[in-house]
C-alpha positions in Angstrom: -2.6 18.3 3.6 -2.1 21.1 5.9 -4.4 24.2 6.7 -3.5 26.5 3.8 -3.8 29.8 2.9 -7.1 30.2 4.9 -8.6 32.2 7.8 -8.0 31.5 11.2 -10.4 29.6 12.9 -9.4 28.6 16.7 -11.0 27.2 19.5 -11.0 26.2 22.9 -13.0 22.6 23.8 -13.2 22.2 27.6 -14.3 19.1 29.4 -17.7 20.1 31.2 -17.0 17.8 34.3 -16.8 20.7 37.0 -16.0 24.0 37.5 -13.0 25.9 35.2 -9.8 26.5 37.2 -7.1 28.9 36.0 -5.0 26.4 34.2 -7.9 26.0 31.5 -8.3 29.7 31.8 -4.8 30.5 31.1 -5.3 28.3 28.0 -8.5 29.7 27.0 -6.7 33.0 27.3 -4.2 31.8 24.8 -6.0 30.3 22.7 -8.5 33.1 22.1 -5.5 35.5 21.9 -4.3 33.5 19.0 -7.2 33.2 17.0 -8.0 37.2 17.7 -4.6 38.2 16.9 -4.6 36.6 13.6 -8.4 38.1 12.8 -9.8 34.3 13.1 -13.2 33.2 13.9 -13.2 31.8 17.6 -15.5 28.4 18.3 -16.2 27.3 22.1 -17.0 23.5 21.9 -18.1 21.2 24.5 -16.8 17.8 24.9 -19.1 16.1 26.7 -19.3 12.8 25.3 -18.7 11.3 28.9 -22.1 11.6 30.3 -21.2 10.0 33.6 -18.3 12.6 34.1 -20.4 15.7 32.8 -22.1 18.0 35.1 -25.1 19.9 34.2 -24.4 23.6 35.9 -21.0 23.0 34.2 -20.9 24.7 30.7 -23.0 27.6 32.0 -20.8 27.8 34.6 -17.5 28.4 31.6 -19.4 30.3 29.7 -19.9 32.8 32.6 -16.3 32.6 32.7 -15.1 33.1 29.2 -17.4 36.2 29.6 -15.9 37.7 32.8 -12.7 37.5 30.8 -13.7 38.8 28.3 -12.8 35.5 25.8 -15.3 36.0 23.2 -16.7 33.3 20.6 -18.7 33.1 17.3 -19.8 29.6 17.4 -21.0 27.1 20.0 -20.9 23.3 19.8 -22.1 20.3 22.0 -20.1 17.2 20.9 -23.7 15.0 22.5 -25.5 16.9 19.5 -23.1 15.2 16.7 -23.4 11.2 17.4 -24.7 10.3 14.0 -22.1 12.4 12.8 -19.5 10.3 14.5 -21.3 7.2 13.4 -20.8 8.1 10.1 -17.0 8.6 10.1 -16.6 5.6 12.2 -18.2 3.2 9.6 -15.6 4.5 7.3 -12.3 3.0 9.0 -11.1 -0.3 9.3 -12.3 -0.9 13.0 -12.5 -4.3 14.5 -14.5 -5.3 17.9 -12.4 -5.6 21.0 -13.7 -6.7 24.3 -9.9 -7.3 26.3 -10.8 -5.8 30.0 -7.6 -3.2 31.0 -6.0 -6.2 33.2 -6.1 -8.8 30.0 -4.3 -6.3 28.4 -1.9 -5.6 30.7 -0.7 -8.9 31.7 -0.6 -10.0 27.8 1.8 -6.6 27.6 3.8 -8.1 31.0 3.7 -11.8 29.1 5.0 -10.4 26.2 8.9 -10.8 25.6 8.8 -7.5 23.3 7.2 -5.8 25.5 7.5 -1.6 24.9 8.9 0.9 27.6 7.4 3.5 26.5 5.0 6.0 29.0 2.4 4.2 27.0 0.9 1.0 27.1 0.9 -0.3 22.9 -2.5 -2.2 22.9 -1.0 -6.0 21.6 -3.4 -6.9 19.5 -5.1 -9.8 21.2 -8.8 -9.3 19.2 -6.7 -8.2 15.7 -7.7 -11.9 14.4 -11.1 -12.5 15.8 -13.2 -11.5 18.5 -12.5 -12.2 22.2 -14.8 -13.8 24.8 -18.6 -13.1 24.8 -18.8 -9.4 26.0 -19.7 -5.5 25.0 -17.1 -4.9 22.4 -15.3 -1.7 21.6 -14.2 -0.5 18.7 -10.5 -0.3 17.8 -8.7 1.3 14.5 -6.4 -0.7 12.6 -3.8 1.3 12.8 -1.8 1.5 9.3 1.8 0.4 9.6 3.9 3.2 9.1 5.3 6.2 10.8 3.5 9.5 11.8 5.4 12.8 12.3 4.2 16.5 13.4 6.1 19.4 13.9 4.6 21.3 17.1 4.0 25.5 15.3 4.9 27.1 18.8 7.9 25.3 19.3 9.5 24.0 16.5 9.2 21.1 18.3 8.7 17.6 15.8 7.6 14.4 17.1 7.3 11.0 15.5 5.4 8.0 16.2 5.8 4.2 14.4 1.9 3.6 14.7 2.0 -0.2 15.2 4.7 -0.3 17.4 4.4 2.9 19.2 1.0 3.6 19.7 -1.0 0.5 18.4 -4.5 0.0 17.9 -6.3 2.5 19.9 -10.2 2.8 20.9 -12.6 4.8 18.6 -15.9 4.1 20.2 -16.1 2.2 23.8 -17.8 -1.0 25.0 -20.1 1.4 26.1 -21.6 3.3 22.6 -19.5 6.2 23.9 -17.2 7.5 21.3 -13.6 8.1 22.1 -11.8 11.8 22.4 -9.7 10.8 19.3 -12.5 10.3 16.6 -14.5 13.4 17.9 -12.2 16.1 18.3 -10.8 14.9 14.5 -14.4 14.9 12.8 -15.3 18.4 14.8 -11.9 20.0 13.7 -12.1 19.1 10.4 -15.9 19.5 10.2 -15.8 22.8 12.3 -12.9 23.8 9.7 -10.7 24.7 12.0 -7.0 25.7 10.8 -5.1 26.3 14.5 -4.9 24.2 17.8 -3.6 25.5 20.9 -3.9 23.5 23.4 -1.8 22.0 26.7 1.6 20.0 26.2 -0.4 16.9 28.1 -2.2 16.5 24.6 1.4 16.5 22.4 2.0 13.1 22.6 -1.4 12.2 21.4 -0.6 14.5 18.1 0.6 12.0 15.5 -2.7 9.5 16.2 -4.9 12.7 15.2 -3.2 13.4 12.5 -3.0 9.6 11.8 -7.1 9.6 11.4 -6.9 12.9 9.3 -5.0 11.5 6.9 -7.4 8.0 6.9 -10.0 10.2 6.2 -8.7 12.5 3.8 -9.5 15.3 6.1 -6.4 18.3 6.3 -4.1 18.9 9.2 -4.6 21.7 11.3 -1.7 23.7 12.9 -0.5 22.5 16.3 0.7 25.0 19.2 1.1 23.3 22.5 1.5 25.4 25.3 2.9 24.6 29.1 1.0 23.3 31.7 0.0 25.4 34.7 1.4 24.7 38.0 0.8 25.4 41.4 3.6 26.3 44.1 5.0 22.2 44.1 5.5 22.8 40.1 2.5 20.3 40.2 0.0 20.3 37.2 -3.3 22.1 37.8 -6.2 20.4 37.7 -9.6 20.0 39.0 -9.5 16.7 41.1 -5.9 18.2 42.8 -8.4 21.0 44.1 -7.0 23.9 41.6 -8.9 27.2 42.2 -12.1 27.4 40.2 -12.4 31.0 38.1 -16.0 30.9 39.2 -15.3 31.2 43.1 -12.8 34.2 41.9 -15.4 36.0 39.8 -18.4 35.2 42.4 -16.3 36.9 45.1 -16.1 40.0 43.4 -11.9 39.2 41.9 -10.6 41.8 39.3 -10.6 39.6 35.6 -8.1 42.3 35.2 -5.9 41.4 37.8 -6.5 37.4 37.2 -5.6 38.1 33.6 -2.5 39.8 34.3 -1.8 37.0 36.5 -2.4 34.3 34.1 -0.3 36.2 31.5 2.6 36.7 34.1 2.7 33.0 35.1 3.7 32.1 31.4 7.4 33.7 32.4 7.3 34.3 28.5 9.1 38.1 27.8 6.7 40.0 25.9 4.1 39.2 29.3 6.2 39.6 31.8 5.8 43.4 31.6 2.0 43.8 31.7 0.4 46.1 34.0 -1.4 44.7 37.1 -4.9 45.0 35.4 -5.3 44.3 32.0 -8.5 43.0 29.3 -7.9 40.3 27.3 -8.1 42.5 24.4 -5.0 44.1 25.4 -3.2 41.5 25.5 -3.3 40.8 21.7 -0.1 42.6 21.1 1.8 40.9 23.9 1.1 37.8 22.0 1.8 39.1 18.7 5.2 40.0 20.2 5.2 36.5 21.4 5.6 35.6 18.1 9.1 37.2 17.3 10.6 34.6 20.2 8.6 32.0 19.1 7.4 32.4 15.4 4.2 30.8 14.6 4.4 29.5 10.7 2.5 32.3 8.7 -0.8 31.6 6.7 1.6 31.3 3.7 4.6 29.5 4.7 2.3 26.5 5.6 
């Protein structure tokens, strides 16, 4: 099932682990442009299921942000207020326990003959027939045996995955209670009813598991836009551990958001941005990405 003839509903689901640099700006920016530009409703939605990597200060921090931006949202969502909700879904897959350690794993793959090459190590079933030694189990889907494929909006892009051999049984809920990225973000998105996903290329790859778990559940398929990476002056990713400029040190020292919007929509070398002025609101920039779409056309409501 795919998203339909329905409204727009985006959104932009940071990690609250530390301060938001510019690469999760630039794709809040574009996110929130998308949504806007199509009339949707925008959600904000914190994933912050990994207490121990979670920082308190942090969401206020993004929202503060978002606002100096000028990124706008209708809803707001804490994915620690949904457990039960997760539980629920959870109970309805075929799961099994699994309590392999990352090095059991690793030296089965290494043991194996048919081993994979992929970027990817395939989990290789060692708890599929029973459980392992005595110790906290996760959870892992059985993943059905057949072939996954998703065709990126943005870029036309379409990627395939064989399930069993490509990806293999992956985690749902960890040893420790904590429920993995994969089940969450699938029951919010299809819970939240959101219809468009723009997120980072980082993420593409993980595409065909999501919609893998949609289709388990019944649930429909949202539209997929992946957008590049931000990189610094090495063509390094951004990120926070690398020491990536926070947008909360720009706005506390008194930085344009104009100018660090025009900035952000420069960096994209995309041709409908590569003209705007050096000051700009976000709101402006809605046309820029509606031109956008005439280089890279975005599926309309109804051709989906």
């Amino acid at each position: 099932m795919n998203a339909g003839n329905q409204p727009v509903v985006g959104r932009f689901a940071p990690s609250p682990t530390g301060a938001m640099h510019l690469g999760n700006a630039r794709t809040a920016l574009l996110a929130w442009l998308h949504t806007r530009a199509h009339g949707g409703r925008h959600l904000l939605r914190f994933e912050d299921l990994d207490t121990g990597r979670v920082r308190d200060w942090a969401c206020d921090a993004t929202r503060r942000d978002l606002e100096w931006l000028g990124l706008d949202w209708d809803a707001e969502y804490l994915q620690s207020e949904r457990l039960e909700l997760y539980a629920e879904v959870l109970a309805r897959l075929a799961t099994y326990p699994c309590t392999c350690t990352r090095k059991e794993i690793i030296t089965a793959i290494q043991d194996s003959a048919g081993a994979p090459h992929g970027d990817e190590a395939v989990y290789p079933g060692l708890c599929r027939s029973g459980r392992g030694p005595d110790r906290p189990a996760a959870q892992r889907w059985r993943v059905p045996d057949e072939t996954v494929c998703i065709s990126d909006e943005l870029t036309g892009e379409t990627l395939c995955q064989h399930l069993r051999s490509e990806v293999g049984d992956f985690v749902l809920q960890r040893n420790d209670g904590v429920f993995a990225y994969h089940l969450a973000v699938v029951v919010d998105d299809a819970e939240m009813a959101v219809t468009d996903i723009l997120r980072g290329t980082d993420l593409w790859t993980a595409t065909p598991r999501q919609v893998a778990l949609q289709q388990a559940l019944g649930f429909s398929t949202p539209r997929y836009l992946h957008v590049p990476l931000m990189t610094d002056f090495r063509g390094e990713r951004l990120a926070k551990r690398d020491g990536a400029p926070p947008v909360m040190a720009l706005r506390e020292a008194g930085e344009s958001a104009g100018q660090v919007l025009s900035e952000l929509a420069r960096s994209l070398d995309f041709p409908p941005f590569n003209a705007v002025p050096d000051e700009i609101s976000a709101a402006d920039l809605i046309p820029a990405w509606r031109e956008f779409g005439h280089f890279h056309p975005v599926k309309s409501l109804s051709q989906t």
